[in-house]
C-alpha positions in Angstrom: 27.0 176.1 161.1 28.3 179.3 160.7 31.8 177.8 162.7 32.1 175.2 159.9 32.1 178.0 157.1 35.1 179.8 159.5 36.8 176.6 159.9 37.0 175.6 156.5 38.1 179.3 156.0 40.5 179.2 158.9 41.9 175.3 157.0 42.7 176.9 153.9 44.8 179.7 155.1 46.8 177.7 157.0 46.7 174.9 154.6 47.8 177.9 151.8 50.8 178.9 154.3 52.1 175.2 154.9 52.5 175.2 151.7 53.8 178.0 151.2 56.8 177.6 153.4 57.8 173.9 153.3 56.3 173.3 149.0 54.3 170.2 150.7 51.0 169.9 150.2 48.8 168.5 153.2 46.9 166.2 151.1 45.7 168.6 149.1 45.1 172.7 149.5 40.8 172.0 150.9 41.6 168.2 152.8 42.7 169.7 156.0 39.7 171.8 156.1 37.3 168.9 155.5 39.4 166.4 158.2 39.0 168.7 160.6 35.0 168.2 160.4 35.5 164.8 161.4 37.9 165.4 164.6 35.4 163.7 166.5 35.1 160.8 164.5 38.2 159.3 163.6 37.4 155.8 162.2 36.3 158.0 159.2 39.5 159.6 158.7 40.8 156.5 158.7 38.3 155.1 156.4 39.6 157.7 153.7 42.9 157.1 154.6 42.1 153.4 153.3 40.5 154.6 150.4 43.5 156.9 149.8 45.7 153.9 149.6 43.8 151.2 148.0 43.4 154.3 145.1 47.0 154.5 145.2 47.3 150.6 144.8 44.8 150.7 141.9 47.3 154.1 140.3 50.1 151.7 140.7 48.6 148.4 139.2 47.2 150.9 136.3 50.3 152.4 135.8 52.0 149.4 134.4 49.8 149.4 131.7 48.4 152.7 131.1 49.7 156.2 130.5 49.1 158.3 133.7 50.6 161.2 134.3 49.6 165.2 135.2 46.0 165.6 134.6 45.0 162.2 133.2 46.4 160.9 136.4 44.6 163.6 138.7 41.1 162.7 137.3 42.5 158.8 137.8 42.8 159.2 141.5 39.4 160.8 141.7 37.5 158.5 140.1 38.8 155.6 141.1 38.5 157.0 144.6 35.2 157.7 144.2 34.3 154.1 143.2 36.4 153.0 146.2 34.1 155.7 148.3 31.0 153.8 146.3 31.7 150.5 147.2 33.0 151.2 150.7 29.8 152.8 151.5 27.6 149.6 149.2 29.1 146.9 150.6 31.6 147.5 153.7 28.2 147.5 156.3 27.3 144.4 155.3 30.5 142.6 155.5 31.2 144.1 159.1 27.4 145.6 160.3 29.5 147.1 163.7 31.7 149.4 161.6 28.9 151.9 160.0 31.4 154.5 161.4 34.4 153.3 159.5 33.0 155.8 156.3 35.1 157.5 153.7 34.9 161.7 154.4 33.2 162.7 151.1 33.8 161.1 146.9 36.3 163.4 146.4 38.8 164.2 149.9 40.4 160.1 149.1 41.4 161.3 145.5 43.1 164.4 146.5 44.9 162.5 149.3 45.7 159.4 147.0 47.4 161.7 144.1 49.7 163.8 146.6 50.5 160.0 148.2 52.0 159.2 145.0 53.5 162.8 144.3 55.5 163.2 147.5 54.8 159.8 148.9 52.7 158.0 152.0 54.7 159.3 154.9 55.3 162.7 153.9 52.0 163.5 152.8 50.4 161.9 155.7 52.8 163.8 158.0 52.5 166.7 156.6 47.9 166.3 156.5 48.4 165.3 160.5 50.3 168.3 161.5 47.9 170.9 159.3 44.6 169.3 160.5 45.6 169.4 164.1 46.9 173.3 163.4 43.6 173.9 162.2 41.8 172.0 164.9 43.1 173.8 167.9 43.7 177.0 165.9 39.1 176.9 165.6 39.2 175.5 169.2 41.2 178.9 170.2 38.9 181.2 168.2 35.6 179.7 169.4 36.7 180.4 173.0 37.1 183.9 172.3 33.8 184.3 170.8 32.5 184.1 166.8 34.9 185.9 164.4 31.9 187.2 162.1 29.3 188.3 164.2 
């Protein structure tokens, strides 16, 4: 338990230096922190991812007809997400019973993802949450060789 509370730590450094030298945001400042978590489980990552995008879909649909942008578009993303997240969770086992995996990472991990695709786009933000998560991932990996940091 303890390791979770140093990786999350360790994610949002290196999440807050990302940013700080390339100005792109890994899917948010806390994401890579959370993803990391769920390493081992990776049909959940992708499960937000999907919820990520079908929030962006619903951003863009909405778009047309409403007036989203800086915060009003923020809280958009997260509550539409977290509908996604409820209806993924509600109804997704029961169409396919053999992917109870396939879960979304949390209500509100797909919002903060979904708003930064539309900000600096799919690719780059994607990119960008791959390369941080997988920093953080090896980065705990190295550190719980050598023993706890706090002890």
């Amino acid at each position: 338990m303890v390791m979770e509370y140093e990786t999350a730590f360790l994610g949002l450094l290196i999440s807050l230096m990302f940013i700080g030298i390339t100005g792109i945001y890994p899917g948010g400042v806390i994401v890579p922190s959370y993803l990391v978590l769920f390493v081992q489980t990776p049909e959940r990552i992708a499960g937000t991812l999907a919820v990520a995008l079908l929030t962006l879909l619903c951003f863009k649909l909405a778009s047309c007809h409403l007036i989203l942008f800086g915060t009003r578009r923020f809280v958009f993303m997260v509550l539409v997400a977290g509908l996604w997240t409820f209806f993924w969770l509600r109804f997704f086992p029961s169409l396919l019973p053999a992917s109870l995996e396939f879960r979304v990472i949390g209500w509100v991990v797909p919002g903060l993802i979904a708003n930064n695709f539309e900000r600096q786009g799919v690719i780059v933000t994607t990119a960008s949450l791959v390369i941080v998560t997988v920093a953080v991932y090896f980065l705990a990996q190295l550190l719980r060789l050598s023993g706890p940091l706090f002890a």
